[in-house]
PyMOL Python script that loads the backbone (N, CA, C, O; Angstrom):
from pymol import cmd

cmd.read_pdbstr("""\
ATOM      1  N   UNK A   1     110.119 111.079  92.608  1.00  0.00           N
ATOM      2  CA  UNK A   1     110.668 110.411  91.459  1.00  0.00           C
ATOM      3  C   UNK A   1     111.852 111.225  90.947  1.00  0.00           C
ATOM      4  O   UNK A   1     111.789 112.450  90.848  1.00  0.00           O
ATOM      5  N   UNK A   2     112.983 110.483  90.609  1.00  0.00           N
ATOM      6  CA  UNK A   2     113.704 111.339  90.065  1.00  0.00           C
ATOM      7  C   UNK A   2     114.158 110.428  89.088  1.00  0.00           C
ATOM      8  O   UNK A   2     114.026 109.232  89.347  1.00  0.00           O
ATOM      9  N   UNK A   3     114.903 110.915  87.518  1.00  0.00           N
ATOM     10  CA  UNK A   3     115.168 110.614  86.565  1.00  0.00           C
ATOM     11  C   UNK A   3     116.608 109.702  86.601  1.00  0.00           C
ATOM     12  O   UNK A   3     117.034 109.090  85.621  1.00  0.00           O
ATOM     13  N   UNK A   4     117.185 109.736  87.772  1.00  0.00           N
ATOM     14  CA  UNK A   4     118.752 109.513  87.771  1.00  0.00           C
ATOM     15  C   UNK A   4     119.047 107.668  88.649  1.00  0.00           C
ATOM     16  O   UNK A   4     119.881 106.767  88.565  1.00  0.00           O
ATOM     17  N   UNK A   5     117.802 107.944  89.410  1.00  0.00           N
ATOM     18  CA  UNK A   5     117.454 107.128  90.322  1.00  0.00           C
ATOM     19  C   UNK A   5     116.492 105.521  89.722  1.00  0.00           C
ATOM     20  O   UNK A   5     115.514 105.464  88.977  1.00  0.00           O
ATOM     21  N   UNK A   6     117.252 104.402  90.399  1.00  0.00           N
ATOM     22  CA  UNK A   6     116.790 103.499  89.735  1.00  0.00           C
ATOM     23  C   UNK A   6     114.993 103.155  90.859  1.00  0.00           C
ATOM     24  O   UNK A   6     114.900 103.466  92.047  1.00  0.00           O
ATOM     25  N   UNK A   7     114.203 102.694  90.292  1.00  0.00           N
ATOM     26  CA  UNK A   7     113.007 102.656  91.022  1.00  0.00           C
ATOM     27  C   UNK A   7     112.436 101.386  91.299  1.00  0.00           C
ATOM     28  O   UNK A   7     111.502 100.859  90.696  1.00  0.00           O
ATOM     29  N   UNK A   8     113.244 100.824  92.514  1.00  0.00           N
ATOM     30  CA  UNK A   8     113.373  99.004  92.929  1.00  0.00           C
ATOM     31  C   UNK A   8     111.678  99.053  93.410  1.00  0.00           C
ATOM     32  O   UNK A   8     111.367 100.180  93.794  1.00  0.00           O
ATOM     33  N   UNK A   9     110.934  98.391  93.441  1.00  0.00           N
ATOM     34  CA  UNK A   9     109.715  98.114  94.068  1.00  0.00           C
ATOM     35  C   UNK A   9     109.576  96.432  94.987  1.00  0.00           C
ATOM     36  O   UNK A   9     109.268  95.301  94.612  1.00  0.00           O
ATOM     37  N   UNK A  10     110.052  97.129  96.546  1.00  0.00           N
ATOM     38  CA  UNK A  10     109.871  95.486  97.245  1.00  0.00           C
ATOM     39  C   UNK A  10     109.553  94.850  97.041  1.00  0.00           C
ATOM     40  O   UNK A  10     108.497  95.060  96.445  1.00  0.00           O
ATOM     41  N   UNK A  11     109.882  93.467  97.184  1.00  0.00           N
ATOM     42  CA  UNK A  11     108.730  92.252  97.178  1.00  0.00           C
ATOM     43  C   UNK A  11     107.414  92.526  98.344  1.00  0.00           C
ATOM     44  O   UNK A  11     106.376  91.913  98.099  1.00  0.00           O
ATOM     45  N   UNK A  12     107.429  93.202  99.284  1.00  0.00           N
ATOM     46  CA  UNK A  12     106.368  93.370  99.936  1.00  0.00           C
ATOM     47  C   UNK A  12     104.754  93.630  99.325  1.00  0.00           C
ATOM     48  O   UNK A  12     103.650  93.149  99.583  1.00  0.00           O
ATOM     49  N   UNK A  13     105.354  94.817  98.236  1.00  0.00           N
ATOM     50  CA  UNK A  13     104.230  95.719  98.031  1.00  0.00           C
ATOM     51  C   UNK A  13     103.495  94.870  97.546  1.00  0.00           C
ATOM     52  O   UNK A  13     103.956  93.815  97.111  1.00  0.00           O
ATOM     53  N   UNK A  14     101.941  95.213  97.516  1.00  0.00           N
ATOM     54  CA  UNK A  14     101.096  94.288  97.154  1.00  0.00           C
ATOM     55  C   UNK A  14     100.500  95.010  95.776  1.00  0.00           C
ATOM     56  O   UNK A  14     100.826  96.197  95.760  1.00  0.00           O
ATOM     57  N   UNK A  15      99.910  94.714  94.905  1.00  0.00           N
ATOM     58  CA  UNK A  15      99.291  94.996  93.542  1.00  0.00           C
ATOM     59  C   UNK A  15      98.804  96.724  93.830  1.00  0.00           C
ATOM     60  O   UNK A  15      99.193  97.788  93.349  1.00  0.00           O
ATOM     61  N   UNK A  16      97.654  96.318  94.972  1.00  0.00           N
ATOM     62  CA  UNK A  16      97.017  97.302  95.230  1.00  0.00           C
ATOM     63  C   UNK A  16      97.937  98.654  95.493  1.00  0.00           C
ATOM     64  O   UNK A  16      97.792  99.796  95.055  1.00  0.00           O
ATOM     65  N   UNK A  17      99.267  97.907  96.662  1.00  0.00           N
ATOM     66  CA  UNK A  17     100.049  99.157  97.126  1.00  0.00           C
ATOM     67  C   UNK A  17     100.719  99.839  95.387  1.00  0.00           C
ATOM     68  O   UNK A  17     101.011 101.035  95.363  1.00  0.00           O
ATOM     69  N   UNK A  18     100.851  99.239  94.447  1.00  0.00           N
ATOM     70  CA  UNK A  18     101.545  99.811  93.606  1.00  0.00           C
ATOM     71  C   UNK A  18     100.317 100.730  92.479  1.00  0.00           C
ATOM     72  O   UNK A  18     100.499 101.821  91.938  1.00  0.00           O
ATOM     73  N   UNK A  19      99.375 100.040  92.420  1.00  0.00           N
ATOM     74  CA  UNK A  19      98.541 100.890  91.900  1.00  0.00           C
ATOM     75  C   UNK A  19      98.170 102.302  92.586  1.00  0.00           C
ATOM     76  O   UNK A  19      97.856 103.225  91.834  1.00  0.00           O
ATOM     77  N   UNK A  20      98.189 102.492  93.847  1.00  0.00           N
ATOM     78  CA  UNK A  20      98.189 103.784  94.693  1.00  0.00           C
ATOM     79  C   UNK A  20      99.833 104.360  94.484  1.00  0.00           C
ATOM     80  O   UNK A  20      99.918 105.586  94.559  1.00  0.00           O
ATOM     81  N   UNK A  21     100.572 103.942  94.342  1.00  0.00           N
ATOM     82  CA  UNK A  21     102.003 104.840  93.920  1.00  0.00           C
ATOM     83  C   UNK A  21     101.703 105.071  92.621  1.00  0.00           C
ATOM     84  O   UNK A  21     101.636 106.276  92.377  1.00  0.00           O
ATOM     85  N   UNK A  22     101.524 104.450  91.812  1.00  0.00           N
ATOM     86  CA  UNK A  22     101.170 105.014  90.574  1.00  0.00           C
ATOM     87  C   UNK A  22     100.514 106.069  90.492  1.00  0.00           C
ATOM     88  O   UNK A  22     100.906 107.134  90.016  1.00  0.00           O
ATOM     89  N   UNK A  23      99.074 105.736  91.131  1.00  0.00           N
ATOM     90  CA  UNK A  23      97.750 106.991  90.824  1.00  0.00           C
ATOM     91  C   UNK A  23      98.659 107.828  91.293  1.00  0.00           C
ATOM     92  O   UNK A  23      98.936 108.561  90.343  1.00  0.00           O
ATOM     93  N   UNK A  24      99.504 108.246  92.545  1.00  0.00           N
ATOM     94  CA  UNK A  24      99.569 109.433  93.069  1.00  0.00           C
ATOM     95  C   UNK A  24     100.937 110.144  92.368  1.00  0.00           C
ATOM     96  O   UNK A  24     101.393 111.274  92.544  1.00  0.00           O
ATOM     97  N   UNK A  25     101.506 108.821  91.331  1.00  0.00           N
ATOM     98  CA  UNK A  25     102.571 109.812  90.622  1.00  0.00           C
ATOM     99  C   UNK A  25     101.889 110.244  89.686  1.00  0.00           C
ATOM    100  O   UNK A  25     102.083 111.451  89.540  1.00  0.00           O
ATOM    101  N   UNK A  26     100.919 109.674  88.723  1.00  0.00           N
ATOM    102  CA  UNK A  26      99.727 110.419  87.690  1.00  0.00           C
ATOM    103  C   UNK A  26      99.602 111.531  88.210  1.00  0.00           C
ATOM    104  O   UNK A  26     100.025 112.460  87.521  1.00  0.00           O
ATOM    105  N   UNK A  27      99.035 111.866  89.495  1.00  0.00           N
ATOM    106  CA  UNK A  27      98.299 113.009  90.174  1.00  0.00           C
ATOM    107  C   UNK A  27      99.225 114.130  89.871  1.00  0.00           C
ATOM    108  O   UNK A  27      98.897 115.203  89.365  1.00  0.00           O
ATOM    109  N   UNK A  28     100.251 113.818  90.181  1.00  0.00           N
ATOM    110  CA  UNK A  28     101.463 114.642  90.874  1.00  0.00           C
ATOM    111  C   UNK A  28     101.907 115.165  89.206  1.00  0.00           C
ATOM    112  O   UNK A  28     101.739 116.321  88.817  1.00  0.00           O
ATOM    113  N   UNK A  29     102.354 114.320  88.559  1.00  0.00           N
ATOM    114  CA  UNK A  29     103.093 114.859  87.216  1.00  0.00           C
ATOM    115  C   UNK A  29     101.641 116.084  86.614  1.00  0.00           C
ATOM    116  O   UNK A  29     101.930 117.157  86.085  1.00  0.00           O
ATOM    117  N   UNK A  30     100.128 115.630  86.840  1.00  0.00           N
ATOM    118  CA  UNK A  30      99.419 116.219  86.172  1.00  0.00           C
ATOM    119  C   UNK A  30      99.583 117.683  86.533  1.00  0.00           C
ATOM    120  O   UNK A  30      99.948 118.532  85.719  1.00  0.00           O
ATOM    121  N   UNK A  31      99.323 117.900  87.661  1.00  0.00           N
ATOM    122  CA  UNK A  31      99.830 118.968  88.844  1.00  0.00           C
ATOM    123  C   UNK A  31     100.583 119.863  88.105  1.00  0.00           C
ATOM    124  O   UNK A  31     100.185 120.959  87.711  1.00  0.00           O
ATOM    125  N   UNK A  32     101.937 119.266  87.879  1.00  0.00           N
ATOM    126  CA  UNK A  32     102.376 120.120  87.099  1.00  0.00           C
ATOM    127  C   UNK A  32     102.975 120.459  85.867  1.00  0.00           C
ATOM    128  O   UNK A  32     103.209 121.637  85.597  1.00  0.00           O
TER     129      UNK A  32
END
""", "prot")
cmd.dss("prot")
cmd.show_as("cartoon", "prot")
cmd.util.cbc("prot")
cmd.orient("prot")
């Protein structure tokens, strides 16, 4: 993730796929 960068999300992804990018940016920011 970066702050500068716009964050398009395909039409592919499915609900599920975006809820797993989420959790793992939660994970990640908690981290540190």
């Amino acid at each position: 993730m970066h702050p500068w960068h716009n964050m398009f999300l395909p039409a592919a992804m499915t609900e599920a796929d975006i809820d797993f990018a989420l959790d793992a940016a939660e994970a990640s920011f908690a981290a540190i």
